[in-house]
C-alpha positions, 0 to 999 in steps of 0.5 A: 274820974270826974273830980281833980285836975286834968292829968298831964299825959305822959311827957313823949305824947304832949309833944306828938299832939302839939305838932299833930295840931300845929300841922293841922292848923299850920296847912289849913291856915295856909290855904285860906291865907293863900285864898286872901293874899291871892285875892288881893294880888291876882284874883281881880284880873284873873276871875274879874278882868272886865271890872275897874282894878279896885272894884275887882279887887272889891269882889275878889276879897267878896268871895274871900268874905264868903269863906267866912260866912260858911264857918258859923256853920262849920263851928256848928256842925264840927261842934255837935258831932266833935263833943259827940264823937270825939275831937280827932276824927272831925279834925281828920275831916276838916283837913281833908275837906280845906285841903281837897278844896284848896288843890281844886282852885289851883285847877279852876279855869278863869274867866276867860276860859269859861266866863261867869262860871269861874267866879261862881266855881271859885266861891263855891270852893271858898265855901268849902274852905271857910267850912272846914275852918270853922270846925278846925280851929276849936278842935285843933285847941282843944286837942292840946288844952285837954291833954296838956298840964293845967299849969302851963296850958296857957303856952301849950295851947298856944301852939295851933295859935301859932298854926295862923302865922306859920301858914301866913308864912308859909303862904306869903312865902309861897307868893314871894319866892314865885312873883320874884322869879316870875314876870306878873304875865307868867304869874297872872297866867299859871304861877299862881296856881303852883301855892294851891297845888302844893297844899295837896303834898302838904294834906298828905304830911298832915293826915299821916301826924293827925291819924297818930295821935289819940283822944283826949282823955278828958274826953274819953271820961266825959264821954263815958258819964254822957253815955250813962246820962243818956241811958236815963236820958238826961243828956241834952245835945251840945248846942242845946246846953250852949245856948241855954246856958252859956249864951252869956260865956258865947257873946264875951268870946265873940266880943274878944274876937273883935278886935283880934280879928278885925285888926289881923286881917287889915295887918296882913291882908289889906296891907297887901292892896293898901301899900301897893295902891296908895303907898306905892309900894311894889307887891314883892316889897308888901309880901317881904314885910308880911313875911317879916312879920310873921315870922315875928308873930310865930315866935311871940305867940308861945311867949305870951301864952306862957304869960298868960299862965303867970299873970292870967288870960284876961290880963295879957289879952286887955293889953293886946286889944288896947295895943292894937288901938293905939297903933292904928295911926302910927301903923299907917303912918308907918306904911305911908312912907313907903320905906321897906324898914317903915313897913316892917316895923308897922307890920311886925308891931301890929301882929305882936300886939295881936299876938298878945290877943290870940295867944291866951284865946285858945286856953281862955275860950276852952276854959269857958266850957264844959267838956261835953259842949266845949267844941260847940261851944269855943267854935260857935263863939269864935266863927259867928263873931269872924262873920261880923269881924275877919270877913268884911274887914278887908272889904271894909277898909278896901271901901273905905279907901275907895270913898275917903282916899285916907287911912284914917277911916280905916285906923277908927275902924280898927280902934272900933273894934278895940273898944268892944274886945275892951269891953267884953274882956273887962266883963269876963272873969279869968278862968285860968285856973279852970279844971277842964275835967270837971264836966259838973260843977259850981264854977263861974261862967265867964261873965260872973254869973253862977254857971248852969249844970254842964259848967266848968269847976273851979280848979284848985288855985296854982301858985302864983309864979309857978309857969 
């Protein structure tokens, strides 16, 4: 059971799993995006009225930070006991938890309802969000990347991928659609609570289609050979194994994080407080490109995946980290005309170029680990490297602008952030024709080295050409 390619699941089932974990990825990414674009729009005269309009913007994207602190420790426990128990019930979990997290905030009193009581309430919330979302995203892709054909795993991962830019959609479309219709007093009052209490319809669509679908049966085989080590005692925890042996395979996913991340959240969120403040550019019009843009990102992501299944993971992802390099100045450039068809252009080229990043990421990542740690493993080195890269990057840039009043700053922060995702994918070997069965093998690890018992097998080679 253990030797061989991952069989493909029946053709109706491939399906019904991608759309379970796009809805998934789709609602969660949703309520956290709404918590960012929120916090560049509203949260600062709302939780933070008695300070200076930037420096409220400065602590209302600090709690939006905070949410990433906690997903290290989502990654950590969403991974121990989703290699331990399976994938399916912990992405139930996760979505209940962001979900139930993201309705509260839309009925948190403000500051000038209860005073310093609001912020803290709100971060505590942040909290449970960026939890949930730690243990989310490896689950979602792994879900897909186990169940799907090997050939062609590359474009079916992808599609929780595009989970991120369907809820940047959904959410930036949320906001647009109200401050449009809205005076900014209504919408600073109670419109903006309206974006958060829909997420309670949306958990209910989204738990009925994830409960439907079933293990994946890589798993379930490796979950079996676990059971029988564990009778002789020889199965080490899935942390344990990670660290001890794929420390190596960690650093590199953190290290192609960096700019994939770095560059998403100055595209997306920062944008929102650097085109209406020094662009002079109205929020509707901000929002409108975003929108644009994600729309774009949504339809590419699938396509890169695909050619990541031709040509490699490695390859696809070296040409969107040094792509978000070299457009840090045109991007700004771009925005600094205050032109909508600019602004657009600036925005839609960006997330394309990182699409190019985050589409092979899900494949790449799962292809690095063993089954039996894989969700550790993937989540770990995805969430810790978001602490160090999503969180503080719309709080670094606002800070930057803040103490140079200039774009340039920031555009060398993103192409910073370039340079190390270069790097540590130039270090990693390609992995994209992987057998995610093999939960014993003689594989490589990602960096080259001979990989330690619990490795990933080499796969028979696929045809070049074939999708």
């Amino acid at each position: 059971m253990a030797s061989g390619t991952t069989a493909p699941p029946p053709p109706a089932s491939l399906p019904r799993i991608v759309a379970a974990s796009l809805i998934g990825t789709t609602i969660e990414w949703y309520d956290f995006f709404l918590y960012g674009s929120a916090a560049a729009l509203v949260f600062n005269k709302v939780f933070f009225p008695d300070s200076d309009p930037l420096v409220g913007t400065l602590l209302s994207f600090l709690t939006y930070a905070v949410g990433f602190a906690a997903r290290p420790l989502g990654a950590l426990v969403f991974g121990h006991y989703g290699d331990r128990l399976g994938r399916k019930k912990l992405l139930v979990l996760s979505l209940v938890l962001m979900g139930g997290a993201t309705f509260a905030i839309g009925l948190l009193p403000t500051h000038a309802t209860v005073g310093s009581a609001a912020p803290v309430l709100l971060t505590v919330l942040r909290l449970v969000q960026g939890f949930a979302l730690g243990g989310e995203w490896g689950g979602a892709v792994l879900l897909v990347s186990e169940h799907g054909d090997p050939r062609r795993r590359g474009f079916w991962a992808s599609w929780p991928q595009t989970g991120a830019p369907a809820g940047q959609l959904l959410a930036t479309g949320v906001l647009s659609v109200l401050t449009a219709v809205l005076s900014d007093d209504a919408f600073g009052s109670w419109g903006w609570r309206i974006p958060f209490l829909l997420s309670g319809v949306l958990v209910v669509v989204g738990l009925w289609i994830r409960l439907s679908v079933d293990e994946s049966p890589v798993f379930k085989q490796a979950l079996e050979r676990a059971a029988a080590r564990k009778d002789d005692g020889t199965e080490p925890m899935p942390l344990v194994s990670v660290l001890r042996h794929h420390w190596r395979d960690v650093l590199v996913a953190m290290g192609a994080r960096m700019a994939e991340n770095i560059s998403y959240y100055v595209i997306t969120a920062f944008i929102l407080v650097y085109a209406t403040t020094s662009a002079g550019v109205s929020k509707q019009t901000a929002l409108n490109a975003v929108l644009v843009g994600s729309a774009v990102h949504f339809a590419v992501i699938p396509a890169w995946g695909a050619l990541s299944d031709r040509v490699g993971r490695r390859p696809v992802y070296l040409f969107g980290a040094a792509g978000v390099g070299l457009w840090a100045f045109p991007f700004f450039a771009l925005v600094d005309t205050g032109s909508f068809g600019s602004l657009v252009l600036a925005v839609t080229v960006g997330l394309v170029l990182h699409g190019a990043m985050y589409a092979p990421q899900a494949a790449f990542f799962a292809e690095m680990f063993a089954t039996r740690m894989r969700y550790s493993g993937a989540s770990i080195g995805a969430q810790f490297a978001s602490v160090a890269a999503g969180a503080p990057a719309p709080l670094i840039a606002t800070a930057l602008l803040s103490d140079y009043d200039s774009s340039t700053p920031i555009a060398l922060y993103v192409i910073a952030a370039a340079v190390l995702t270069l790097v540590a994918v130039a270090l990693a070997r390609e992995t994209r024709h992987r057998d995610l069965a093999g939960d014993e093998g003689d594989g490589m690890g990602a960096v080259g080295e001979p990989a330690a018992s619990g490795s990933v097998a080499q796969a028979p080679a696929v045809r070049p050409g074939r999708p």
